[in-house]
C-alpha positions as CSV (number, residue, x, y, z in Angstrom):
1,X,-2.4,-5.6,-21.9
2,X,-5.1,-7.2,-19.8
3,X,-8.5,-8.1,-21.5
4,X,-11.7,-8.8,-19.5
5,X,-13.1,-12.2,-18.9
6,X,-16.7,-11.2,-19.6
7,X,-16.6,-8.6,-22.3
8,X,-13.2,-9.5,-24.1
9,X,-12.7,-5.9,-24.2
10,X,-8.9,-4.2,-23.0
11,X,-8.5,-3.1,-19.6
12,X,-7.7,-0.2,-18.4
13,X,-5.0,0.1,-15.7
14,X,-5.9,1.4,-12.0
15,X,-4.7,2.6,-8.9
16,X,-7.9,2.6,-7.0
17,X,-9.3,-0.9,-6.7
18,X,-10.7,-1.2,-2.7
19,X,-9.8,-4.3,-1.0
20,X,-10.4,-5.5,2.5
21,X,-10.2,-1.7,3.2
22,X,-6.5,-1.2,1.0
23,X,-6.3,1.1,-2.0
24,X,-4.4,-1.2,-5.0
25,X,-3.5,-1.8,-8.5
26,X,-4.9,-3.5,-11.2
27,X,-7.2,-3.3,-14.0
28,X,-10.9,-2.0,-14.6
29,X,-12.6,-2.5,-18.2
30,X,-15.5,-0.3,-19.2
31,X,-17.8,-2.7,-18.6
32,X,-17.3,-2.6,-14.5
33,X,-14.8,-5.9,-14.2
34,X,-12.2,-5.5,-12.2
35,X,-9.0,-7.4,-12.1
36,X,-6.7,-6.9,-8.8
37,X,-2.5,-7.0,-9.1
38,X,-1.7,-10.4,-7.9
39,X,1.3,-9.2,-6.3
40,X,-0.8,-6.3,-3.9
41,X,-3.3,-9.1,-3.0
42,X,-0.2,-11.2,-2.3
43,X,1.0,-8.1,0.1
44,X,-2.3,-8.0,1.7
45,X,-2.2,-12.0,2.5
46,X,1.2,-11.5,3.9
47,X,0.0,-8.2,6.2
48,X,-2.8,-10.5,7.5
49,X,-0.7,-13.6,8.6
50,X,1.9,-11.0,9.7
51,X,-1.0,-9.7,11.6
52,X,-1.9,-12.4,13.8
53,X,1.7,-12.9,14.8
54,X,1.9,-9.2,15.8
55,X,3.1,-6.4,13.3
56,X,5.8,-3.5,14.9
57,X,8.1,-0.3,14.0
58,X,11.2,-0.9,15.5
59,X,12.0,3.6,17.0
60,X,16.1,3.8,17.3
61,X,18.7,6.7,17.1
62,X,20.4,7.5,14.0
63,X,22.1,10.7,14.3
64,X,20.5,13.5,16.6
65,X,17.4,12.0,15.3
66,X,14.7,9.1,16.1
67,X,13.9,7.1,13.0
68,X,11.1,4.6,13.0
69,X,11.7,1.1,11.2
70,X,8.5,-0.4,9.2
71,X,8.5,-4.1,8.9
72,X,9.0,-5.2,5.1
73,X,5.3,-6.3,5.2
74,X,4.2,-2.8,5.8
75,X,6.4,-1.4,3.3
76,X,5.3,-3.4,0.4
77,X,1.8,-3.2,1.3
78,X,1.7,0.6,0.6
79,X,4.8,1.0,-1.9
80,X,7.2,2.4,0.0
81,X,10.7,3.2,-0.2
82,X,13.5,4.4,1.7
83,X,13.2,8.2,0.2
84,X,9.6,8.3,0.8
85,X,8.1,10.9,3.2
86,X,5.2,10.2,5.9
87,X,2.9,13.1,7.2
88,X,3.2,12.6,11.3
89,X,-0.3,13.2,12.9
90,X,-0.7,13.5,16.8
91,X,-3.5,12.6,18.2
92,X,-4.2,12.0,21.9
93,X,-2.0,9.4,23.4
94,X,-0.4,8.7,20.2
95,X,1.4,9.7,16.3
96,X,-0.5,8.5,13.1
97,X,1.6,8.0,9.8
98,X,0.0,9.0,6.9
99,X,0.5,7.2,3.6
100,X,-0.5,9.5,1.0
101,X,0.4,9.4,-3.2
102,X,3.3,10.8,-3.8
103,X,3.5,13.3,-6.7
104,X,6.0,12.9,-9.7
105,X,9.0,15.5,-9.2
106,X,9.6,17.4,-12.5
């Protein structure tokens, strides 16, 4: 339970808060307060000093396939996990991954 700081009312949690341009969780009382997650603004701190030293996806075999390796930066700043699937985008002179919600499986 997370109660505002200006109207001492409960908070409601979120999954849309915009930060520095990335979607995260946190809280969002009635009254327009927003509280981030400490641990996504914690990811986004970590993706910007990965940044400067140069963030990269690692392509290697496995199988008759190529995979593509996210650094663990990457992967905690949008949720991921190993079973997750990406949309693959081309686009002239390159591929875009697309992080997009992933729905609950009944």
């Amino acid at each position: 339970m997370h109660k505002c700081n200006i109207c001492g009312k409960e908070m409601n949690t979120v999954e849309d808060i915009n930060l520095k341009g990335f979607v995260i969780h946190g809280w969002r009382c009635e009254c327009g307060n927003e509280h981030s997650d400490p641990r996504d603004v914690d990811n986004i701190v970590k993706y910007f000093k990965a940044l400067k030293k140069g963030v990269e996806a690692t392509v290697y075999k496995s199988g008759n396939s190529i995979s593509i390796r996210l650094p663990k930066v990457i992967a905690d700043l949008y949720h991921l996990n190993s079973n997750f699937k990406l949309p693959i985008e081309t686009e002239p002179g390159g591929i875009r991954l697309k992080i997009v919600k992933q729905k609950a499986e009944a």
